[in-house]
DODODREN-112292 format. One record per residue: y, x, z of N, C-alpha, C, O in turn; residue in three letters; chain; residue number from 1. Coordinates in steps of 0.2 Angstrom, whole numbers. Atoms other than C-alpha are relative to their C-alpha. Layout:
! DODODREN-112292
Y,X,Z,Y,X,Z,Y,X,Z,Y,X,Z,ALA,A,NUM .
...
//
This chain:
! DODODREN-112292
-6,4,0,0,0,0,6,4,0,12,2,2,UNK,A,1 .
-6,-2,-2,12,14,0,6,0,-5,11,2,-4,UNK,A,2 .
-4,2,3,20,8,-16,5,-4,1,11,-4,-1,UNK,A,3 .
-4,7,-2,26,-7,-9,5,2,6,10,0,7,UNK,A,4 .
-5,-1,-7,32,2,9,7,4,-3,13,3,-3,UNK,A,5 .
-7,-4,2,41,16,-1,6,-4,-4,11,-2,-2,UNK,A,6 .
-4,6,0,50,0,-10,3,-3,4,8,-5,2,UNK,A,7 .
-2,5,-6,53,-9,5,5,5,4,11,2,5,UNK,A,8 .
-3,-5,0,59,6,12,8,3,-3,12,7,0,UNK,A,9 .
-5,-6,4,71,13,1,5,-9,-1,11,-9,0,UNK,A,10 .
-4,8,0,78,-7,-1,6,2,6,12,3,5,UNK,A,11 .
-2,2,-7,81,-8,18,6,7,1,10,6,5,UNK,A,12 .
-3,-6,0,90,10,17,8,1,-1,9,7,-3,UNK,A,13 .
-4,4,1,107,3,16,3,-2,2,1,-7,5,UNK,A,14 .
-4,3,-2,123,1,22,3,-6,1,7,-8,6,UNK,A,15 .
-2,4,4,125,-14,12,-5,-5,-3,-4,-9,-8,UNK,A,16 .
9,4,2,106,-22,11,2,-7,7,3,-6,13,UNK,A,17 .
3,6,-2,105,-40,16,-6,-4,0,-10,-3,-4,UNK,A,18 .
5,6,-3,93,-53,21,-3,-3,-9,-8,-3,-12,UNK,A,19 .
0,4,8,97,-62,4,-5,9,-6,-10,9,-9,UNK,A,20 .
3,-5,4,93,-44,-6,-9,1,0,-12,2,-5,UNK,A,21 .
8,0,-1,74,-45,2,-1,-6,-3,-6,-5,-6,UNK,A,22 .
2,5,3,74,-62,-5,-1,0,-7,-6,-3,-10,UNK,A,23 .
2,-1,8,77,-57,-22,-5,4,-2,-6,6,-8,UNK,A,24 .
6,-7,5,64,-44,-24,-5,-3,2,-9,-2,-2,UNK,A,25 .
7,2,-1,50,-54,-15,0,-7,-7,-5,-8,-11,UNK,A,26 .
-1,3,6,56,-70,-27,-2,4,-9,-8,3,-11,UNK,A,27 .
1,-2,4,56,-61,-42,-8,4,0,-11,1,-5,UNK,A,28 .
7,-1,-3,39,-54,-37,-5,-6,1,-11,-6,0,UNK,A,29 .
6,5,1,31,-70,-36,1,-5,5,1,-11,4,UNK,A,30 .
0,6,-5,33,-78,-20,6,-6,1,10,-3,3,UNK,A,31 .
-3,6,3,43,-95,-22,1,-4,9,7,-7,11,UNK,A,32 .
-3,-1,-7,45,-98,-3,4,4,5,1,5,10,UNK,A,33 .
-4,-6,-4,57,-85,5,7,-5,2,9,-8,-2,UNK,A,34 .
-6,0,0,72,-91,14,4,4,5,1,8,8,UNK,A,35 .
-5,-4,-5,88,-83,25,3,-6,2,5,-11,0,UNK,A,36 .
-6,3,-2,98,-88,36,5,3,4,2,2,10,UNK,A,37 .
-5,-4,-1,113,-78,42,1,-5,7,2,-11,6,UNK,A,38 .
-2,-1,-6,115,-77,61,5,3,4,3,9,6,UNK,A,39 .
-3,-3,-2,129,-75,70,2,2,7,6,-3,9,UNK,A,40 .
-3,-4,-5,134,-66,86,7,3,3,11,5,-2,UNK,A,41 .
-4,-2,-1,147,-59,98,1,9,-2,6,13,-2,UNK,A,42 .
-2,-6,3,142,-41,91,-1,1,-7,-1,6,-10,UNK,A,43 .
2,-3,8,139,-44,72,-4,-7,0,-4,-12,2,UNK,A,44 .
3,7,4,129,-54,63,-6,1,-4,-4,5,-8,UNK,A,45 .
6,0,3,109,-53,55,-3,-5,-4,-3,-10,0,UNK,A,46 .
3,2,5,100,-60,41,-6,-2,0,-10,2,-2,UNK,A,47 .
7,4,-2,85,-72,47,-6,1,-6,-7,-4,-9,UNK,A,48 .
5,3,7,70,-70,34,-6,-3,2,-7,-1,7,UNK,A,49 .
6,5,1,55,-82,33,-2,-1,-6,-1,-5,-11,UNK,A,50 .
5,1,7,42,-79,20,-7,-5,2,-10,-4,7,UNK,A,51 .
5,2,-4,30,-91,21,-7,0,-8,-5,-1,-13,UNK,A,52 .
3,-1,6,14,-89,8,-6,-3,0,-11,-2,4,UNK,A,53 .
7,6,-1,1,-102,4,-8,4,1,-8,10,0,UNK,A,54 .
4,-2,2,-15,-100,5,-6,-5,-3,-5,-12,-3,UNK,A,55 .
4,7,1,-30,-109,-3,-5,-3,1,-9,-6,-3,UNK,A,56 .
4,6,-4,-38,-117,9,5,-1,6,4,-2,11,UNK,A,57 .
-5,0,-6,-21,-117,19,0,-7,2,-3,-13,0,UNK,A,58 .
-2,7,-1,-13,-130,29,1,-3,-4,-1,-9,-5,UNK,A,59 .
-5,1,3,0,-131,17,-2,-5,-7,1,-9,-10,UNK,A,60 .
1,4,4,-11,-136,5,-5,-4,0,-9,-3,-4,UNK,A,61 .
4,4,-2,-20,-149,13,-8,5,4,-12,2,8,UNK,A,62 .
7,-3,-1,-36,-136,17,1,1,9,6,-2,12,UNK,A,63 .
0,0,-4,-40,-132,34,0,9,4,1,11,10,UNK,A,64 .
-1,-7,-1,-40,-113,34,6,3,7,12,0,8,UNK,A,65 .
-6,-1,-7,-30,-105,52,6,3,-6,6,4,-12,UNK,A,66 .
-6,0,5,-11,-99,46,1,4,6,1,2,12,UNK,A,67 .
-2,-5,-4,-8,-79,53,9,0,-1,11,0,-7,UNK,A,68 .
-6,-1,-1,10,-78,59,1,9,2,-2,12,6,UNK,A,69 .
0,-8,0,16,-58,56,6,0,0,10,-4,-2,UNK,A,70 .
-11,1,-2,34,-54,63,0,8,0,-5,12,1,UNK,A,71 .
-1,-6,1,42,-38,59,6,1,7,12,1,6,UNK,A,72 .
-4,1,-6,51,-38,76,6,8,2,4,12,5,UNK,A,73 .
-6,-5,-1,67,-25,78,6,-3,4,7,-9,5,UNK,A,74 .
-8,3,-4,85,-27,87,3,1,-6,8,-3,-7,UNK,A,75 .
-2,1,7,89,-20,69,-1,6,-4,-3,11,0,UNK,A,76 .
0,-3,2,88,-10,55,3,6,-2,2,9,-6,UNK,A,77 .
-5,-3,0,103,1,58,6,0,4,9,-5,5,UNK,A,78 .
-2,0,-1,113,8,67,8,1,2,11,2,7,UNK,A,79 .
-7,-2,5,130,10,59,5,-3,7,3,-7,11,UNK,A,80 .
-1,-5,3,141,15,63,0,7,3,2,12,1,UNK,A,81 .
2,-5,-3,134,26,76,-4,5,-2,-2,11,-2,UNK,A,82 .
2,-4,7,120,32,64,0,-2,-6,0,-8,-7,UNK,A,83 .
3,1,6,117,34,48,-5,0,-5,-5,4,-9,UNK,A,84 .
4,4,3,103,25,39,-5,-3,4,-4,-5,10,UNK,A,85 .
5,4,-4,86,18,43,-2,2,7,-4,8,9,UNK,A,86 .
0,-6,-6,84,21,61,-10,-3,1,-12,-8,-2,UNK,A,87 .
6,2,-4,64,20,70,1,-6,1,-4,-9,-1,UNK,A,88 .
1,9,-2,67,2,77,-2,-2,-6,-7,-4,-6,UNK,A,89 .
4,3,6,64,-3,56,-5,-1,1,-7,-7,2,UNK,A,90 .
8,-1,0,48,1,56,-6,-5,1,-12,-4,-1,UNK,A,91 .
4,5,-2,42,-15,62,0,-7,-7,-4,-10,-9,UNK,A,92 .
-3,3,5,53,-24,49,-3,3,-5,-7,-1,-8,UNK,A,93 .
1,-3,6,49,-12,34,-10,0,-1,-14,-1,-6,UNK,A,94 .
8,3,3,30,-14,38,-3,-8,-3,-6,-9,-8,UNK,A,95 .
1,6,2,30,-34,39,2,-2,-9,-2,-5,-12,UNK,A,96 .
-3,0,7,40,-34,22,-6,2,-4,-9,-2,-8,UNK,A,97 .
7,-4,5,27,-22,14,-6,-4,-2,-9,-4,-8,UNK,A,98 .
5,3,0,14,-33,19,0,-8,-4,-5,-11,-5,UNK,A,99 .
-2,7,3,23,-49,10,-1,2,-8,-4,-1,-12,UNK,A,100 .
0,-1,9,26,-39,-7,-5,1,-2,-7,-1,-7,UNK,A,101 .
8,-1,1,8,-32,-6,-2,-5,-3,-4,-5,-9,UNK,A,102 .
2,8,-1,3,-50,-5,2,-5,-6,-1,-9,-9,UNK,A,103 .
-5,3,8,15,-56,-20,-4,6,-6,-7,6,-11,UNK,A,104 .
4,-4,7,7,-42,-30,-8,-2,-3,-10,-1,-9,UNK,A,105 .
8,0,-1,-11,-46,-26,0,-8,-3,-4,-9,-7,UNK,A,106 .
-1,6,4,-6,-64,-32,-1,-1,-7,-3,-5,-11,UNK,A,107 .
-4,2,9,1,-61,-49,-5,3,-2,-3,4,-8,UNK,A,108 .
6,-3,1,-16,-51,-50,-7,-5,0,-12,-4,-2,UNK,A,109 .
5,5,-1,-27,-67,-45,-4,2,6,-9,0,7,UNK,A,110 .
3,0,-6,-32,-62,-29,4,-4,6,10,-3,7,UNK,A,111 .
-6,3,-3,-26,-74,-17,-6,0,8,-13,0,8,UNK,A,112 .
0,2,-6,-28,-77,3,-4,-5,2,-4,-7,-4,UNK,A,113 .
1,4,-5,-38,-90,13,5,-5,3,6,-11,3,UNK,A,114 .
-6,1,-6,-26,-94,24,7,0,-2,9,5,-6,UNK,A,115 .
-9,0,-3,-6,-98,27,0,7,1,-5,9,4,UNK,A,116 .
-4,-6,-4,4,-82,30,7,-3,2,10,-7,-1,UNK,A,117 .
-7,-2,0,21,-81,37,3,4,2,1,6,8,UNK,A,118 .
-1,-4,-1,30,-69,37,7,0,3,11,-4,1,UNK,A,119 .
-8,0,1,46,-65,45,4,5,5,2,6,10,UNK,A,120 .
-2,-5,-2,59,-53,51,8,-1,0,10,-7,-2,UNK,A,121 .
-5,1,2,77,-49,50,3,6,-3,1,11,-3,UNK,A,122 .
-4,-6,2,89,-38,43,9,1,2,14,-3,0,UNK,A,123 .
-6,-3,-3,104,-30,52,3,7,-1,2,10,4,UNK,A,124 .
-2,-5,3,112,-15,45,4,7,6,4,13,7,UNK,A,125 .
-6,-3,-7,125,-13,61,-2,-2,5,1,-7,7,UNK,A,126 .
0,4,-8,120,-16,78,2,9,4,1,14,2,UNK,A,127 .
1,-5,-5,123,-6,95,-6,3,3,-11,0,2,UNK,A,128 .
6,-1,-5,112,3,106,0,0,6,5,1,9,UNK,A,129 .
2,1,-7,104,1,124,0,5,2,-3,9,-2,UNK,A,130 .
4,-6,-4,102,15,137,-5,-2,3,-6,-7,6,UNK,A,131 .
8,3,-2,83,14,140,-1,8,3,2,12,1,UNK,A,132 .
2,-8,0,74,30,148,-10,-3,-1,-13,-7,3,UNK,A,133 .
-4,-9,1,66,39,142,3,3,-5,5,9,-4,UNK,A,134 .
-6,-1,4,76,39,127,2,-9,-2,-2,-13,-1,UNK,A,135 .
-4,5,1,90,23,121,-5,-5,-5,-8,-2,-10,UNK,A,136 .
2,4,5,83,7,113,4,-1,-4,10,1,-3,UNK,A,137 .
-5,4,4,91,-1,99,3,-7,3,-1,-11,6,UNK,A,138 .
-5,7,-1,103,-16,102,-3,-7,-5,-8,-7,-8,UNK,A,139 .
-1,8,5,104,-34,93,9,-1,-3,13,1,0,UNK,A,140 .
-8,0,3,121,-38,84,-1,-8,2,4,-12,3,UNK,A,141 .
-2,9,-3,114,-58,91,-6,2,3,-10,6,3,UNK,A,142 .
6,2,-4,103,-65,102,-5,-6,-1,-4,-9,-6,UNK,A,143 .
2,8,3,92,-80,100,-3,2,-5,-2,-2,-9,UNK,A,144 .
3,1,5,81,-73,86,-6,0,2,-9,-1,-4,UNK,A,145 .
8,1,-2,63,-74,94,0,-8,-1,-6,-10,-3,UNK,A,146 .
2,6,-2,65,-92,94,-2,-2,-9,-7,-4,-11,UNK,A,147 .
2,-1,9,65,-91,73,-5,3,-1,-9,0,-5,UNK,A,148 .
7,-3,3,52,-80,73,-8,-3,1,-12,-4,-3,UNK,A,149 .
8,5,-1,36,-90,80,3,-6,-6,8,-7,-7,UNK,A,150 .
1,7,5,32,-104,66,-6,-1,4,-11,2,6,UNK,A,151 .
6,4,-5,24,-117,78,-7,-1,-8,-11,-4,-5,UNK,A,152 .
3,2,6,13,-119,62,-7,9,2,-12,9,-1,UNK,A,153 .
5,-3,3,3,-103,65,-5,0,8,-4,-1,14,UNK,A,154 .
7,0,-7,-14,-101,76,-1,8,1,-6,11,3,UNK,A,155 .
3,-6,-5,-13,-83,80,7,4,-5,9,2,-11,UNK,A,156 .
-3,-1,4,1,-70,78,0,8,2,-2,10,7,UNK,A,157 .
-1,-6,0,4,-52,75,9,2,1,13,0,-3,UNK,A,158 .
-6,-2,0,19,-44,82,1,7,-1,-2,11,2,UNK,A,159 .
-1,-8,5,23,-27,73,6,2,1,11,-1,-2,UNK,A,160 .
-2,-4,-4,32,-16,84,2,8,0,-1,12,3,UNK,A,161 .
-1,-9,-3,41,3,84,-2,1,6,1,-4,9,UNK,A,162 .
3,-2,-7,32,8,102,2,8,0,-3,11,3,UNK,A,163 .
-1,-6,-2,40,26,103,3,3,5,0,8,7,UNK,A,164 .
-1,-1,-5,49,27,116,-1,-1,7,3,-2,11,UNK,A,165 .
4,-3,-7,38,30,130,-4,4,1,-5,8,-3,UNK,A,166 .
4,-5,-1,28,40,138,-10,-1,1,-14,2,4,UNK,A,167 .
5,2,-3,11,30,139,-3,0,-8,-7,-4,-7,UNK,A,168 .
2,1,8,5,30,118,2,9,0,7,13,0,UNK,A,169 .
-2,-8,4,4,48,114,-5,2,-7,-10,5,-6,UNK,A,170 .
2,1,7,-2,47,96,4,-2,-5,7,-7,-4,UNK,A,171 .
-3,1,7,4,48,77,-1,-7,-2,4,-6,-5,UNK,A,172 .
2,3,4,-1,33,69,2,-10,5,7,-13,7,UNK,A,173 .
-2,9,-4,0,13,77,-9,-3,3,-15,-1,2,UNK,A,174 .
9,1,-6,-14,5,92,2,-9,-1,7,-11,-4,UNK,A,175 .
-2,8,-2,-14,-16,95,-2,1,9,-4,5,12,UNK,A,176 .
-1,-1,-7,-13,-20,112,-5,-5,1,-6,-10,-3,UNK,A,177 .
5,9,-1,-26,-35,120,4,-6,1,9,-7,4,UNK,A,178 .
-4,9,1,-21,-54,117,3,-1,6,2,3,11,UNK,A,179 .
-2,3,-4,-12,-62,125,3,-8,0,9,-9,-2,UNK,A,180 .
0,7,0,-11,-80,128,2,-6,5,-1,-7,10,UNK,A,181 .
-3,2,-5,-1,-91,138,-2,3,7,-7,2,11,UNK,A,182 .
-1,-4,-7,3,-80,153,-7,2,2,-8,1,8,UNK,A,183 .
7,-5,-1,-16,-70,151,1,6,-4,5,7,-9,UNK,A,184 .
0,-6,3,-17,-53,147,-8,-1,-1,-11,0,4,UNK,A,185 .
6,-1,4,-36,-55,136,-4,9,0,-2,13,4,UNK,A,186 .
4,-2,1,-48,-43,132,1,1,-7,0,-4,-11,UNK,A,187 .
-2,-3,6,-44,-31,118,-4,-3,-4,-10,-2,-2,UNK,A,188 .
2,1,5,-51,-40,101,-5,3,-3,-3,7,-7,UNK,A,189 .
5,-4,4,-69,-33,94,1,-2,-7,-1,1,-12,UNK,A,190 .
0,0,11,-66,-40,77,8,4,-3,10,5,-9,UNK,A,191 .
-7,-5,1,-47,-31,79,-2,6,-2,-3,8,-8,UNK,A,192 .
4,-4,0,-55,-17,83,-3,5,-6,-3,10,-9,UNK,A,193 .
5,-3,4,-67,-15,72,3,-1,-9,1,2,-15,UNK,A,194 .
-5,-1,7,-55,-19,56,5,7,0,5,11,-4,UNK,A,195 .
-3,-5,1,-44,-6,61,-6,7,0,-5,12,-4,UNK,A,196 .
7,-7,2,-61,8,62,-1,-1,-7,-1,4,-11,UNK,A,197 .
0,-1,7,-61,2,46,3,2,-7,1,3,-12,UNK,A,198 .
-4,0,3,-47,4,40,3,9,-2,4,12,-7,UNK,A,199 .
-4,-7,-1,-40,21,47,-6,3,-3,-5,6,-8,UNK,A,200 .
5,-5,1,-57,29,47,-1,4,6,-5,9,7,UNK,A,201 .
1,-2,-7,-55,33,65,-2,-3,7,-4,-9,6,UNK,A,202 .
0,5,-3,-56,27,82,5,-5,3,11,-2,3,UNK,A,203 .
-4,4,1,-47,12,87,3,2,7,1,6,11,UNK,A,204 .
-6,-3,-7,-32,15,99,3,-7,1,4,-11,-3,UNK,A,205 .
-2,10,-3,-26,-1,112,6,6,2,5,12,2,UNK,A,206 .
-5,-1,-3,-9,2,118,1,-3,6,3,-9,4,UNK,A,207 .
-1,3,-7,-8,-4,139,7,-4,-1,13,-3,-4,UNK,A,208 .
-5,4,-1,1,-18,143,1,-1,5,-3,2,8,UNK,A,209 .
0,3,-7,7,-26,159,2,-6,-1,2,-9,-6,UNK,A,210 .
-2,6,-3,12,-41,168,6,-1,-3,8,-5,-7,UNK,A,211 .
-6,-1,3,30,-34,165,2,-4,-6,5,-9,-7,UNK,A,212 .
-1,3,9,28,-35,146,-1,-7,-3,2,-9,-8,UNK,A,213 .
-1,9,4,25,-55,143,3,-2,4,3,-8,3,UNK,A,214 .
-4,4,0,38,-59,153,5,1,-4,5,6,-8,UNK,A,215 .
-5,3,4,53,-66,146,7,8,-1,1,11,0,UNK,A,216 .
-5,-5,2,68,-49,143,5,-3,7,8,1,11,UNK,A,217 .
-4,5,-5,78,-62,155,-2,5,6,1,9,10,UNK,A,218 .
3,-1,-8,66,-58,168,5,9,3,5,10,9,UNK,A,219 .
-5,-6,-2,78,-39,169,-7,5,2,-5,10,4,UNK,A,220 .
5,-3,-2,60,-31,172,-4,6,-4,-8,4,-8,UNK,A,221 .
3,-5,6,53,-15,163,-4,-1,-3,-9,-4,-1,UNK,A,222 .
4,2,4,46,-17,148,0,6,-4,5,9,-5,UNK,A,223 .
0,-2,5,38,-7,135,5,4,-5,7,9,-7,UNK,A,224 .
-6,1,8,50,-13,120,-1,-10,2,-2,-13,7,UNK,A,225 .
-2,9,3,50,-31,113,-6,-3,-3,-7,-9,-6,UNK,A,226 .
6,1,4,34,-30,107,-6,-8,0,-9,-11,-4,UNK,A,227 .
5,6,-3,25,-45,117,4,-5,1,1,-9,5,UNK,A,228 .
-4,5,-3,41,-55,118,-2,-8,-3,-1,-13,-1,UNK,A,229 .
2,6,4,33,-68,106,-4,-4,1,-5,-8,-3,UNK,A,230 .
4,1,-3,20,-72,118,3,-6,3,1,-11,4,UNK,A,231 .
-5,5,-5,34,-82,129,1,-8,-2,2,-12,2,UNK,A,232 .
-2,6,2,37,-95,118,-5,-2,-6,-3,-5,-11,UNK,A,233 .
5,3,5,20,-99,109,-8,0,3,-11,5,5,UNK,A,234 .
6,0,-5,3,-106,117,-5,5,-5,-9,9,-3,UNK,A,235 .
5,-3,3,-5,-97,102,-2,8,1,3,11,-2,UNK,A,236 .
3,-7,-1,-13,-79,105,4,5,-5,3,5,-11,UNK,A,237 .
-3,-5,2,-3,-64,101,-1,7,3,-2,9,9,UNK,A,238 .
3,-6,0,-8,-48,98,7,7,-3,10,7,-8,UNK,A,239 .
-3,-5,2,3,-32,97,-2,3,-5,-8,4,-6,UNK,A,240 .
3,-6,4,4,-19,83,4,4,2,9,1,1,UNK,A,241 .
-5,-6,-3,13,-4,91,1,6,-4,-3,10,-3,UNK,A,242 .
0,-6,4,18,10,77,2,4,6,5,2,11,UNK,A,243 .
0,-4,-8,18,25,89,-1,8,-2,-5,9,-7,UNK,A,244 .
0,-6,2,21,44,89,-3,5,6,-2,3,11,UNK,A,245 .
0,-5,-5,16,59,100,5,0,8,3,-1,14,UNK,A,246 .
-6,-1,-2,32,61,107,3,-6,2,1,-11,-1,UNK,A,247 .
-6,4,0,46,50,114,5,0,-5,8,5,-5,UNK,A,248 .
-1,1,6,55,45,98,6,-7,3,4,-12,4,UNK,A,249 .
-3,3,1,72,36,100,2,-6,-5,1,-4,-11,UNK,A,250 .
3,3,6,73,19,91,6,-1,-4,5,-1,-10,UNK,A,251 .
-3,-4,3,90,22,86,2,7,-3,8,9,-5,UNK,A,252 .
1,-5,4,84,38,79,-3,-2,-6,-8,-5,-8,UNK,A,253 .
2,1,7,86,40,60,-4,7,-3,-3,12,0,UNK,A,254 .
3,-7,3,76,52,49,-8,2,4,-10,8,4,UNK,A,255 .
5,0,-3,61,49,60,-7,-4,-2,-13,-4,1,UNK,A,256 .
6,4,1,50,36,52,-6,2,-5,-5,6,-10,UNK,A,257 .
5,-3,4,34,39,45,-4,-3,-5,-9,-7,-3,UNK,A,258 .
3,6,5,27,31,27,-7,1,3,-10,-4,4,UNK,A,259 .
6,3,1,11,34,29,-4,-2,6,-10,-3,6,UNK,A,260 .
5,4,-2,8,27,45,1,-6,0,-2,-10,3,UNK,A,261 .
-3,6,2,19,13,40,-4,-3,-4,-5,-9,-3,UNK,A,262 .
6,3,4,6,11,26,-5,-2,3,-8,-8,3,UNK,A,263 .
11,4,-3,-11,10,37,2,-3,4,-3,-6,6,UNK,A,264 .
-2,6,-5,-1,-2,50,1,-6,-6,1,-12,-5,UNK,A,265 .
-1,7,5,3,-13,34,-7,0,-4,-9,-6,-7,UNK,A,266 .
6,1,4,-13,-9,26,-5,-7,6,-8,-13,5,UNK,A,267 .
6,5,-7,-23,-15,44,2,-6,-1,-2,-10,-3,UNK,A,268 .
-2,7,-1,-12,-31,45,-2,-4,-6,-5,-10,-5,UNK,A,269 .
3,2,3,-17,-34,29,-8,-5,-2,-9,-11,-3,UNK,A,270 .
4,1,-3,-34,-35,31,-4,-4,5,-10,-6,5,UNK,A,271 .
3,6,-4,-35,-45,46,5,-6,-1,4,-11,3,UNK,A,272 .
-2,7,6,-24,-59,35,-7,-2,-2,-10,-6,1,UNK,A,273 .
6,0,3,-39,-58,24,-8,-2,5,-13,-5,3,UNK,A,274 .
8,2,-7,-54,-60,39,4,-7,3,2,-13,5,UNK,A,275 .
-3,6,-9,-43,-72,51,0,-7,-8,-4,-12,-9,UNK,A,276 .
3,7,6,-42,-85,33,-5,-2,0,-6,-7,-1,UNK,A,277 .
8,0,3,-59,-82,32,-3,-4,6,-8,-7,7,UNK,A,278 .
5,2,-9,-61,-86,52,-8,4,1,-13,2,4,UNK,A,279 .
3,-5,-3,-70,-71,52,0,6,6,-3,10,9,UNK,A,280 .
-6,-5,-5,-58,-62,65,4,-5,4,9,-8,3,UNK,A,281 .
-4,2,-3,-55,-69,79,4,5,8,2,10,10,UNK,A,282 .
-7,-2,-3,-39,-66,91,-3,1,10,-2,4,15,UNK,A,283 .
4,0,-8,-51,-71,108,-4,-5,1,-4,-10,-2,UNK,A,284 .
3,3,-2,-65,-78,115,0,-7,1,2,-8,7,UNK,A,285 .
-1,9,-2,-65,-99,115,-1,-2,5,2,-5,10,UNK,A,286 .
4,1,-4,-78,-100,125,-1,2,8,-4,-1,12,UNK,A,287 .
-2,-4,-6,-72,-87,139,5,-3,0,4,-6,5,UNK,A,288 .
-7,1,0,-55,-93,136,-1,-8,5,2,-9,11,UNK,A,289 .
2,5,-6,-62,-111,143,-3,2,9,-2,0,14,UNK,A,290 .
1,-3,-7,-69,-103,157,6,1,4,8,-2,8,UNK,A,291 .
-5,-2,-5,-54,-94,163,3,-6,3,3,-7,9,UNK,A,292 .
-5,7,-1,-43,-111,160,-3,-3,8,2,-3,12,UNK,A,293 .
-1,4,-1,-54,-120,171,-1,4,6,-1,2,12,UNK,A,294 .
//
C-alpha cells in the first residue's frame, strides 16, 4: 500500500491542504460518498471527513454483513506556525486515508469488501501544542470532534493512533491494544493477533492500557494520547492501533514520520476490513462478554 500512503502523504503535506482537497482525490478515485464539514473553534478551525464505503453484503445495501468503523484520530496535521510541515500526530490521519484510497483502488479493479467501511478523520493544518511529559502533545484548533468520529452505524472500531510519546512502547513499527467495551478493558483479540503475524511477518505487539485511558480527557487524568477516547462514547468494541517508535518521539515533531510503518499499519487495517466483513475476526468474545455482564 505504499503507493497510496506516499499519496496521502505528500497531499496532507501542506500549508494549504483541506478537508475538501482529500475529497477530491478519493472522489475522483471512485468513491462517491466522501463528505466535509468545516469546524470551527476558539483556536482555528478543521475540516471533518467522513468516507463511508459500501459493502456487498453491507448494511447499506440491505445485506447483513458487520460495518468496521476506522478513525484516523489526531489533534491535527500541523503545526504551523510553530512547525513546519507534517508533524508525527498525522500519522493516524495519513494512515486512515491510505486505507480509504487503497479501497477505491481495489474497487475500480473489481475487488470489493463484505462489509460497510467508514472512514473518517480530519484535517487541520494549524493547531497549537500541549506540554505533556515526556515530550509535548499536539493541540486541537476545536474541540468536540470525537463525537463526529464514532458512526453509531458501526459494530466494531479501529482507532489509529501516533503512540510515541512515552515511555512504555519501545518499538519501530505499530501494536493494537485489547478491546475495550463499555467501561472493560477485554482480552487482547486472537484473530487481531494473528492478522497482524500475518501481516508483518513478526510477532504481534499489544500496547498496555489502563483504567486511565478510557476515561473521558475531561476526567484531567494521565493518559497515554487520545487513542481510546472513542471507547467513551460508543457501546461497540474498540480496539487501538498505536504507530509507535523506540524512542519518545514528539507529536508535534515534523520530519519524524515513518512510510513504511505507516504502510504495514494501513496494510493490517486493511486486512481486518476484509475478515471482520467476512465475520471471520472477531473484536471479543460474545459468550465471555455475557458472562462478565451478568
Amino acid at each position: 500500500m505504499l503507493k497510496q500512503v506516499i499519496e496521502i502523504y505528500d497531499l496532507l503535506d501542506s500549508a494549504k491542504v483541506t478537508g475538501y482537497d482529500v475529497a477530491e482525490l478519493l472522489k475522483f478515485r471512485g468513491l462517491k460518498d466522501v463528505t466535509v464539514e468545516t469546524i470551527k473553534g476558539e483556536k482555528g478551525s478543521t475540516d471533518f471527513v467522513k468516507i463511508s464505503i459500501k459493502g456487498t453484503k453491507g448494511k447499506s445495501t440491505g445485506g447483513n454483513a458487520p460495518t468496521l468503523g476506522i478513525i484516523g484520530r489526531c489533534g491535527a496535521i500541523g503545526a504551523r506556525p510553530t512547525m513546519i510541515g507534517l508533524v508525527s500526530d498525522a500519522d493516524g490521519s495519513v494512515t486512515a486515508l491510505s486505507v480509504a484510497l487503497k479501497i477505491a483502488d481495489m474497487c475500480s479493479r473489481g475487488d470489493f469488501l463484505d462489509g460497510d467501511v467508514v472512514v473518517c478523520t480530519h484535517i487541520a493544518p494549524y493547531a497549537p501544542t500541549v506540554p505533556h511529559k515526556p515530550v509535548p502533545f499536539m493541540g486541537s484548533p476545536v474541540g468536540g470532534i470525537l463525537e463526529h468520529e464514532v458512526d453509531p452505524a458501526t459494530d466494531a472500531v479501529l482507532s489509529i493512533d501516533t503512540t510515541k510519546g512515552n515511555r512504555i512502547v519501545k518499538w519501530r513499527g505499530f501494536a493494537i491494544t485489547p478491546t475495550v467495551k463499555e467501561g472493560w478493558i477485554l482480552k487482547v483479540s486472537d484473530d487481531l493477533l494473528t492478522i497482524m503475524e500475518y501481516v508483518t511477518g513478526s510477532i504481534p505487539r499489544v500496547c498496555p492500557i489502563t483504567m486511565q485511558d478510557i476515561t473521558p480527557y475531561s476526567s484531567r487524568l494521565y493518559h497515554i494520547n487520545s487513542i481510546m477516547q472513542p471507547c467513551t462514547i460508543t457501546d461497540a468494541p474498540v480496539v487501538g492501533v498505536a504507530i509507535t517508535t523506540e524512542i519518545p518521539v514528539p507529536g508535534c515533531g515534523t520530519g519524524v514520520s515513518h512510510a513504511v510503518d505507516i504502510e504495514v499499519t494501513a496494510r493490517f487495517i486493511l486486512e481486518v476490513a476484509k475478515s471482520f466483513g467476512r465475520r471471520e475476526c472477531a473484536f471479543y468474545d460474545e459468550e465471555e462478554w455475557k458472562q462478565i455482564v451478568a
